[in-house]
C-alpha positions as CSV (number, residue, x, y, z in Angstrom):
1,X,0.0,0.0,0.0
2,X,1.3,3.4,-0.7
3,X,-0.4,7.1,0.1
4,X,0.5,10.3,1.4
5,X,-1.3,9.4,4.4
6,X,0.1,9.5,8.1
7,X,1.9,6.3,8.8
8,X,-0.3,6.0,11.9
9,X,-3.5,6.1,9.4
10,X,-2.3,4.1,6.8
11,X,-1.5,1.1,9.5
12,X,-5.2,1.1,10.6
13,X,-6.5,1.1,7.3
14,X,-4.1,-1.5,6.1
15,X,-4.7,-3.5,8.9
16,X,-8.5,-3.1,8.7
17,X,-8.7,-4.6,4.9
18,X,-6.3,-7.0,5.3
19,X,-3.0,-5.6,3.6
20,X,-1.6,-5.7,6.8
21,X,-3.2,-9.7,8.6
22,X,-4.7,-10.1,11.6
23,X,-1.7,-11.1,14.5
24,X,0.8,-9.6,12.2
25,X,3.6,-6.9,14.3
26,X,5.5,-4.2,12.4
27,X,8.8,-3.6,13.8
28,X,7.7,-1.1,16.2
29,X,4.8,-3.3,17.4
30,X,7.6,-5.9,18.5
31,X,9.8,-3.0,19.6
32,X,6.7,-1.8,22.0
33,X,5.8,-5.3,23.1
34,X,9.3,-6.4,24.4
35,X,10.3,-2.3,25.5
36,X,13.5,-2.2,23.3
37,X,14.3,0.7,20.5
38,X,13.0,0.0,17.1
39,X,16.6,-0.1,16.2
40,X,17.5,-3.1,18.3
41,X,14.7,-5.2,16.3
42,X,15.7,-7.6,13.3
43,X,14.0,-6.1,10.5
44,X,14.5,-9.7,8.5
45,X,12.5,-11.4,11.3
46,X,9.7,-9.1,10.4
47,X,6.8,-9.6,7.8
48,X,5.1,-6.6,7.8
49,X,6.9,-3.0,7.7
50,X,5.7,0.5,7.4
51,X,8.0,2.9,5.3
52,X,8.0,6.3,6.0
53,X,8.5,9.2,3.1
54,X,11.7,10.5,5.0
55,X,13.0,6.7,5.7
56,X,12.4,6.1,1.9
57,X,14.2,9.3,0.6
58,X,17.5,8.2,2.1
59,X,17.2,4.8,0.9
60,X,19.1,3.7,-2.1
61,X,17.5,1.3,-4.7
62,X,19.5,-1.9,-2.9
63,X,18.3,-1.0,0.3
64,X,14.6,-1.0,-1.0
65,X,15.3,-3.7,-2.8
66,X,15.9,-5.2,0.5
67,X,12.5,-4.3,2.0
68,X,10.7,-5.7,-1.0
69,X,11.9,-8.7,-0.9
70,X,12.1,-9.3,2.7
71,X,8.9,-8.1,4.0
72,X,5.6,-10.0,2.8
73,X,3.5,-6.9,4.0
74,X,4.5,-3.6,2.9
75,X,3.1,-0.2,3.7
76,X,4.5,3.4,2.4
77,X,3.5,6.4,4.2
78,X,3.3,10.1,3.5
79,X,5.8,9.2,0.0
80,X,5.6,12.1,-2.8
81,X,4.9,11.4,-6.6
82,X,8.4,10.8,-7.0
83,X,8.6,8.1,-4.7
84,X,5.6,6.0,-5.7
85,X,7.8,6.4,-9.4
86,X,10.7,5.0,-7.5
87,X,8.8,2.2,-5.8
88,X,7.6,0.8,-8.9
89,X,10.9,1.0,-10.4
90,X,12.0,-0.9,-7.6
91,X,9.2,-3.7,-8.2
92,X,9.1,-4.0,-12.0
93,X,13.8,-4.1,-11.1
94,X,12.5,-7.4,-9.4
95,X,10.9,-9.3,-12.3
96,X,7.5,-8.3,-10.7
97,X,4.3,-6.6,-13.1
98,X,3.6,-3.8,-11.2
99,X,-0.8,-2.4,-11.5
100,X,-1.0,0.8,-10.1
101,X,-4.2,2.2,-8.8
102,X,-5.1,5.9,-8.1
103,X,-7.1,9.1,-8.6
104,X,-5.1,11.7,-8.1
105,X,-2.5,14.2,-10.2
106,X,0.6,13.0,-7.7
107,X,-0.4,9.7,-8.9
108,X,0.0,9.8,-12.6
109,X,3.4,9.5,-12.8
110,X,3.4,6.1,-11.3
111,X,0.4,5.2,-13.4
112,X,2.1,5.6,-16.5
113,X,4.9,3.9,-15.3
114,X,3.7,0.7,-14.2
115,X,2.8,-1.8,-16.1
116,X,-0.8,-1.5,-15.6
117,X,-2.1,1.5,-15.0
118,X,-5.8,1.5,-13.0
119,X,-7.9,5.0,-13.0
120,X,-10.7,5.9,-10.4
121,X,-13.9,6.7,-13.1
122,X,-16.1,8.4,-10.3
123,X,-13.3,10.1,-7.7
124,X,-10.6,10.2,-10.2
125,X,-9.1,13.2,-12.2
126,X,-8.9,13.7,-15.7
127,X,-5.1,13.5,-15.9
128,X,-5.1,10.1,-13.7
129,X,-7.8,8.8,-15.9
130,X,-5.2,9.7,-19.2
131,X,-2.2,8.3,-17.9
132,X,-4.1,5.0,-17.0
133,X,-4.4,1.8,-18.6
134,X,-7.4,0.9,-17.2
135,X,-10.6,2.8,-16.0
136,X,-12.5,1.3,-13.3
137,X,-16.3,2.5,-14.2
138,X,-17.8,2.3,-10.7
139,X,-14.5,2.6,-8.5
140,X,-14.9,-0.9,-7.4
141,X,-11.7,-3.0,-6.5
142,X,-13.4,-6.2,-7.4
143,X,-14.1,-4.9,-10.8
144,X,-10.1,-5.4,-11.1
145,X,-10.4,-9.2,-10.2
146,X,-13.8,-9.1,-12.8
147,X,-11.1,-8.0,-15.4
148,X,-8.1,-10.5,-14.3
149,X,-10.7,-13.5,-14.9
150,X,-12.0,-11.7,-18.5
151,X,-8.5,-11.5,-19.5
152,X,-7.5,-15.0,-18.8
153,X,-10.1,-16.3,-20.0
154,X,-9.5,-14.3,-23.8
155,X,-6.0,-15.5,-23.1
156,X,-7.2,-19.0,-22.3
157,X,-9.3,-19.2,-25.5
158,X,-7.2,-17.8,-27.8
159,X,-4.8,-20.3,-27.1
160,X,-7.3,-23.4,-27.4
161,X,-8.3,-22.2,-30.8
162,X,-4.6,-21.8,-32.2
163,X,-4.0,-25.1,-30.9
164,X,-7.2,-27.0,-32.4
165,X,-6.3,-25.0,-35.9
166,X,-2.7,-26.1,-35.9
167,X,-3.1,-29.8,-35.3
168,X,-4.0,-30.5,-39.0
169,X,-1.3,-29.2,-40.0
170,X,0.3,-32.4,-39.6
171,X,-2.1,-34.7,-41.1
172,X,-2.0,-31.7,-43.9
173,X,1.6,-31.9,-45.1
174,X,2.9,-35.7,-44.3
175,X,1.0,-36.4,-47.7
176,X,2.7,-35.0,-49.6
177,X,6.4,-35.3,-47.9
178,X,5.3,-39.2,-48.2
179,X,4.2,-38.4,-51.5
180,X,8.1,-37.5,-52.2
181,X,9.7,-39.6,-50.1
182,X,8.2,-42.9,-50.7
183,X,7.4,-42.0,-54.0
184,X,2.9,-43.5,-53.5
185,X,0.2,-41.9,-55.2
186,X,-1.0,-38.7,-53.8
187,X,-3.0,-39.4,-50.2
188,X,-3.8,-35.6,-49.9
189,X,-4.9,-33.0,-52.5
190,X,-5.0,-29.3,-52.7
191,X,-8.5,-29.3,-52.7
192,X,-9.8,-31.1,-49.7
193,X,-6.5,-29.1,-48.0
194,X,-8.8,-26.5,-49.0
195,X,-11.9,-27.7,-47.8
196,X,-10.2,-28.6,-44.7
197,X,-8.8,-25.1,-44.1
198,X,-11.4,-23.3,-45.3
199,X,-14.5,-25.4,-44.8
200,X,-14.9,-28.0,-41.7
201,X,-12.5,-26.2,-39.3
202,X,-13.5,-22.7,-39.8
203,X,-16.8,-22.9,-37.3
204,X,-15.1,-25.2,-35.0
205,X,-12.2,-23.0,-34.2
206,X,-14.2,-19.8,-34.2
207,X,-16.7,-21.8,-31.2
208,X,-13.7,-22.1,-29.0
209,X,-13.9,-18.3,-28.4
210,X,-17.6,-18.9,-26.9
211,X,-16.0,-21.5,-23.9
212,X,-16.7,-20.7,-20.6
213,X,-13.7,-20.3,-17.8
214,X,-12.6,-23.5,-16.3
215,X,-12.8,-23.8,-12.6
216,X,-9.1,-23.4,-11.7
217,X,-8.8,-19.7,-13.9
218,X,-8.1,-17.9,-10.7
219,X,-6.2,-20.1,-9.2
220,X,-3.4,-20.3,-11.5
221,X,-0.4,-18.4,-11.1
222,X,0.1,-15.3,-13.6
223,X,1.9,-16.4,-16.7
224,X,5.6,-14.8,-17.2
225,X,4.8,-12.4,-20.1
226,X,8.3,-13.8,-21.3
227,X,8.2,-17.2,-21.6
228,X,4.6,-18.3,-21.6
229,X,3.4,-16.3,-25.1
230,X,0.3,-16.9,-26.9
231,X,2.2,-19.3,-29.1
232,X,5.2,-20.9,-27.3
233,X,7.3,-24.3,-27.7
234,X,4.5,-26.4,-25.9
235,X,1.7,-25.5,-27.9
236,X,4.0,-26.4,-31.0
237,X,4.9,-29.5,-29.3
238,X,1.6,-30.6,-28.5
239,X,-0.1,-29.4,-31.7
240,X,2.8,-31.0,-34.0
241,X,4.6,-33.8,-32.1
242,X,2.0,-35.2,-30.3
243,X,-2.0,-34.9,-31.6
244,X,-1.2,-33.8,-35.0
245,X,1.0,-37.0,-35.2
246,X,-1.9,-39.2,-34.2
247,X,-4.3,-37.8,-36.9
248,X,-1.3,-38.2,-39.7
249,X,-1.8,-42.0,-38.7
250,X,-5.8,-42.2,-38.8
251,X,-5.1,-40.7,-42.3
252,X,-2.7,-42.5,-44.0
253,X,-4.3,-45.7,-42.1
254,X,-7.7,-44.9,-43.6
255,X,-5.7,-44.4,-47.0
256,X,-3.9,-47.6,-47.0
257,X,-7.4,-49.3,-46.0
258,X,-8.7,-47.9,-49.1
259,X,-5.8,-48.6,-51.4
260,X,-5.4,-52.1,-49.8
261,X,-9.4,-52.7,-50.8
262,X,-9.3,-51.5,-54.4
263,X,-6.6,-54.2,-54.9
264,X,-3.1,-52.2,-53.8
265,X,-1.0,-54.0,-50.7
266,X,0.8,-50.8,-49.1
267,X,4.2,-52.3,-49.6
268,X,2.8,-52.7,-53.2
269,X,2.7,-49.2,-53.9
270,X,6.1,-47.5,-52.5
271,X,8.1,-46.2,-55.3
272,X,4.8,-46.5,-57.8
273,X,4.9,-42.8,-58.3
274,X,6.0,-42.5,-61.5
275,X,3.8,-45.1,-63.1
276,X,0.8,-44.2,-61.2
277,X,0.9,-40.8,-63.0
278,X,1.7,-42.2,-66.5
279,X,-1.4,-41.2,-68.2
280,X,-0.1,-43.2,-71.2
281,X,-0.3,-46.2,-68.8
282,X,-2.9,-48.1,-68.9
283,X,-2.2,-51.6,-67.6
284,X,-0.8,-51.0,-64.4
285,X,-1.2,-54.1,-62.0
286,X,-2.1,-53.8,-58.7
287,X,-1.1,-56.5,-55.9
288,X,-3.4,-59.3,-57.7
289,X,-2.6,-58.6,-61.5
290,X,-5.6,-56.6,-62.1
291,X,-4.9,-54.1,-64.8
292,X,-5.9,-50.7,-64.1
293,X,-6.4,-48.1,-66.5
294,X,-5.3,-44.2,-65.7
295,X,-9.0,-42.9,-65.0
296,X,-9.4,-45.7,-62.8
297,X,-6.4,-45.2,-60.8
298,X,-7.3,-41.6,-60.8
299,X,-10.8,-42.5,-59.3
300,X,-9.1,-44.6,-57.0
301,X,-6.5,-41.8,-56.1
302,X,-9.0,-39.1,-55.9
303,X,-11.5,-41.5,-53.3
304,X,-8.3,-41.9,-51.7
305,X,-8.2,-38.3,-50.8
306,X,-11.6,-38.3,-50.1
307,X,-10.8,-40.8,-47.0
308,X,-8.4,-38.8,-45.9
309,X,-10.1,-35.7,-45.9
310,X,-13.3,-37.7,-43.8
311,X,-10.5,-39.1,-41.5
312,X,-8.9,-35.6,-40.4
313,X,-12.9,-34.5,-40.0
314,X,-13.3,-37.6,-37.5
315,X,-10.1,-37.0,-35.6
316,X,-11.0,-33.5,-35.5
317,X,-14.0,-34.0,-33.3
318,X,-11.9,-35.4,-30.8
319,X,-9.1,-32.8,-31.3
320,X,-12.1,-29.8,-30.6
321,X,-13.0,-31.7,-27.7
322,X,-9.9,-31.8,-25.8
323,X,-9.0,-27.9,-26.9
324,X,-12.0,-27.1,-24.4
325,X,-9.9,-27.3,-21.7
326,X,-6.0,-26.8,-21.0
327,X,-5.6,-28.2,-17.6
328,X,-9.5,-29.5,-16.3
329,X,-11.3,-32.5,-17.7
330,X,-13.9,-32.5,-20.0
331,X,-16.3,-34.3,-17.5
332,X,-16.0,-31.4,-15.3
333,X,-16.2,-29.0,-18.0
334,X,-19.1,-30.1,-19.6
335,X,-20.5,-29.4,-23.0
336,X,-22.2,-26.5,-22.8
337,X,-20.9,-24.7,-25.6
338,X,-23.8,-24.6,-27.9
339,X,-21.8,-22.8,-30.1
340,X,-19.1,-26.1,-30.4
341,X,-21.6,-28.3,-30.4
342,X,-23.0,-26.4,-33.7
343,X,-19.3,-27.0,-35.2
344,X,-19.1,-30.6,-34.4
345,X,-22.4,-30.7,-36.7
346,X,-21.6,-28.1,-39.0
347,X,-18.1,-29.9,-40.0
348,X,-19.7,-33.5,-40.0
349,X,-22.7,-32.6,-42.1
350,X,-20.3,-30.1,-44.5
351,X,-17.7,-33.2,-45.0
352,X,-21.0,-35.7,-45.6
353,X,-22.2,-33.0,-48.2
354,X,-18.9,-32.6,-50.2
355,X,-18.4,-36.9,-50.4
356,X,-21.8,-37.2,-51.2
357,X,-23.2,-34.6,-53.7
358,X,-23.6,-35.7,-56.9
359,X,-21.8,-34.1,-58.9
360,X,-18.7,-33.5,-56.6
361,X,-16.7,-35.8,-58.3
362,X,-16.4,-33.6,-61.0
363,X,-16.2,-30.7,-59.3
364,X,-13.8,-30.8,-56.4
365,X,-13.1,-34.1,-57.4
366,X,-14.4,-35.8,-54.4
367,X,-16.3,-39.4,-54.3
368,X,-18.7,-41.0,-51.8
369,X,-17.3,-43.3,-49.5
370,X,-18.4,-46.7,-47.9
371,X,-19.9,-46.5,-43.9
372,X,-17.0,-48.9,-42.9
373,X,-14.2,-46.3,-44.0
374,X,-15.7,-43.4,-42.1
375,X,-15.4,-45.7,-39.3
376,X,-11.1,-46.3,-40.1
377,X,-10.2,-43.0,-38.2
378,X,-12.6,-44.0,-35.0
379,X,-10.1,-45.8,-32.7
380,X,-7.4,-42.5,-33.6
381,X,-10.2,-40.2,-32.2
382,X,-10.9,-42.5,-29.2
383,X,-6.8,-42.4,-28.7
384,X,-6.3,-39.1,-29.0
385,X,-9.4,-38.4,-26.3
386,X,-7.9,-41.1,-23.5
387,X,-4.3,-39.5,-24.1
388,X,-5.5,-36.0,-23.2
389,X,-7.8,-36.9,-20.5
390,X,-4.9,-39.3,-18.7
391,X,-2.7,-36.0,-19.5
392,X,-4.6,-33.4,-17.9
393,X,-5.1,-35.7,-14.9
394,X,-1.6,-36.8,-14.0
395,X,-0.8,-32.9,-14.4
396,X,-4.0,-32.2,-12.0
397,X,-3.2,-34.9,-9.2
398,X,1.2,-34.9,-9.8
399,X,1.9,-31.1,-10.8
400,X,5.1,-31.7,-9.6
401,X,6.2,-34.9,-11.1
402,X,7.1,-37.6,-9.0
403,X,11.2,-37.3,-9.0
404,X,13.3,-34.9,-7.4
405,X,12.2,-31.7,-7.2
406,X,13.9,-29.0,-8.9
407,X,15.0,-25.1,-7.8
408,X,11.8,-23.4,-7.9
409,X,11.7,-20.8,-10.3
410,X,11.1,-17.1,-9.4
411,X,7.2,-16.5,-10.7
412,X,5.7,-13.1,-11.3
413,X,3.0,-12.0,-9.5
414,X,0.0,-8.8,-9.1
415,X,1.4,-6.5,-7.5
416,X,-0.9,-4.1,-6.6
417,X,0.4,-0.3,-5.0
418,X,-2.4,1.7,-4.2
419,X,-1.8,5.4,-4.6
420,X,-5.3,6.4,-3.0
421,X,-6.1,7.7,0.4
422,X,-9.6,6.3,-0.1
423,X,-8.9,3.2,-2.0
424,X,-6.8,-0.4,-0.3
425,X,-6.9,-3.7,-2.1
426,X,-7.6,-6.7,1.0
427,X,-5.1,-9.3,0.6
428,X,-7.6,-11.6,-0.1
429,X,-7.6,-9.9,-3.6
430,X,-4.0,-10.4,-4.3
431,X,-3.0,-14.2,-5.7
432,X,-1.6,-16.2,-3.1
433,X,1.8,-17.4,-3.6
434,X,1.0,-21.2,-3.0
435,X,2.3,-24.4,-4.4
436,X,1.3,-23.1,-7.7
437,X,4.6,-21.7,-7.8
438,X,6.8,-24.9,-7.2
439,X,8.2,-26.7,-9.9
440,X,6.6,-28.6,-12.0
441,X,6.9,-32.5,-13.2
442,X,7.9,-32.8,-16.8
443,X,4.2,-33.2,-18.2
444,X,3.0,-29.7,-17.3
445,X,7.2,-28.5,-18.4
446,X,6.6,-29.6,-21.6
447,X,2.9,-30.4,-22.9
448,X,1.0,-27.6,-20.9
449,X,0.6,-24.9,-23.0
């Protein structure tokens, strides 16, 4: 807490909302109790301090880096604008991100300096309310907390919806590497790509913006604004290494099925590339010594791709359903996104349109498929669901991995200085600093994103 306030009146109110806890002694509560000089009392031993303005000018910054970090509770008394500037200075020095509330002129300097800036809208002044950040409408401290949670959760679903889009990347590309590589006809075209990108994933991606907060959003510990971006290494890791690998195999298992039913063995077709695509070809036996024409290996290839395409759609579903939560099980989130539950029908019934149309096979080149091959990429989905729910529990239940515990790492955290006589934040408002903010076992390292 910080005001130009007597010290005497900042302690009661700090002590009255909680900045301050209930049983807690400042140095000259212990100094009064035992009848010794302030001096004579071990400041370390000590979790809550009051500052005073004149204590605070002849302070350098390592000696109030010293009362930062050693004192859980801190209130500054009767400081100037220029030293709720220096006090934030000190806190952002720390690795901490610094919110700032006020309504005064003396407190705009520190507003614009921290990293978020919070503005009385009743009590506050116009030039606090232009060097804020944030505005608080009714002058309500909760409202603050209101705006954490919205934040997180924009945060939160941003991050679901990048993930769920990048997955079928995977399944996307390893066509045509394979394509290359192992020299087989095409299992992925352009077109369904297309239809993929642009068709069954579009709604479904858009619906994760519509998810409600899971029930540990305020509970987490604030994300360090320079490791844990939008987009970082997990996500990828997760997105590509993991899920997205599992849907490549529901594809090109779904493929082979196909292939493998129209007469070609898979070990029949590596390195049949260049045959395959001979269009001045027409007796090319398959794995029985069936001839096949070039428009019948093109029908084949192109109903190949039309597997495919259905597979990603099926693996997809499951994909979507895990995206609704990062740490929490589905079970306990529900599915009462109506808004998902549209794109889970939107996608099924677009991908049953484009295979079944007549006249799609000359169009996009796509060709109805039997039930049983819809039914190929099944087991992948059912996979890909167990995997995540079995991953987001041993992360809920083990957080910290069941080895030896690592150095904890330093985490940010709110820090909230309040720069209003009128205005104190209750502890109970500030995030705890909890187990949260141990290390970690390798799943949540490296797969929660």
């Amino acid at each position: 807490m910080v005001t130009g306030d007597h010290p005497i009146t900042a302690k009661a109110i700090a002590k009255g909302v909680g900045i301050i806890s209930e049983g807690t002694e400042t140095a000259e509560d212990i100094a009064a109790r035992l009848g010794i000089p302030v001096s004579q009392v071990n400041a370390r031993n000590v979790k809550a301090i009051v500052v005073h303005g004149s204590e605070l000018k002849d302070m350098n910054s390592e000696q109030l880096k010293q009362v930062l970090q050693n004192h859980a509770e801190i209130v500054f008394a009767r400081t100037s604008p220029q030293q709720k500037l220096i006090i934030v200075e000190g806190c952002q020095e720390l690795g901490a991100i610094v919110a700032v509330t006020g309504d005064g002129v003396n407190d705009s300097p520190a507003l614009k300096k921290a990293d978020i800036g919070i503005a009385m809208g009743i009590t506050g002044s116009d030039v606090s309310k232009q060097a804020a950040d944030m505005i608080l409408l009714d002058d309500n401290f909760a409202s603050i907390v209101t705006g954490v949670e919205e934040g997180r959760l924009i945060f939160d679903n941003l991050k679901k919806s990048i993930a769920y889009t990048l997955t079928s990347n995977i399944p996307e590309i390893t066509p045509f590497l394979l394509f290359i590589i192992l020299g087989i006809p095409l299992p992925l075209g352009t077109i369904t790509i297309l239809c993929i990108d642009l068709g069954t994933d579009m709604v479904p991606a858009i619906s994760l913006a519509y998810e409600s907060p899971e029930s540990d959003i305020m509970q987490r510990q604030p994300r360090n604004p320079k490791t844990d971006n939008l987009v970082n290494r997990r996500l990828i890791g997760m997105a590509y290494g993991q899920i997205g690998m599992i849907q490549a195999l529901a594809g090109f298992f779904t493929y082979f099925v196909v292939m493998a039913e129209n007469g070609f063995q898979p070990l029949d077709l590596l390195g049949i590339r260049l045959k395959w695509d001979d269009q001045f070809c027409n007796n090319l036996e398959d794995s029985y010594g069936q001839q096949w024409t070039y428009e019948q290996r093109k029908v084949v290839e192109f109903t190949c791709q039309t597997a495919f395409f259905i597979s990603i759609v099926v693996v997809q579903w499951a994909d979507l359903i895990i995206c609704k939560t990062r740490r929490n099980s589905l079970f306990r989130q529900g599915m009462k996104n109506k808004v998902l539950i549209f794109g889970l029908l939107e996608e099924t019934f677009l991908a049953v349109f484009l295979s079944y149309t007549p006249g799609m096979d000359v169009a996009l080149r796509m060709y109805p498929l039997r039930l049983s091959w819809w039914l190929c990429a099944i087991p992948y989905s059912v996979i890909i669901f167990i995997y995540d729910e079995v991953r987001k529990l041993i992360i809920r239940k083990r957080p910290g991995g069941s080895g030896p515990r690592s150095r904890p790492q330093a985490s940010n955290f709110l820090l909230s200085l309040l720069l209003s006589r009128r205005w104190c934040l209750p502890r109970s408002l500030l995030p705890a600093h909890s187990g949260l903010c141990s290390s970690t076992g390798w799943l949540q390292r490296e797969t929660y994103y």
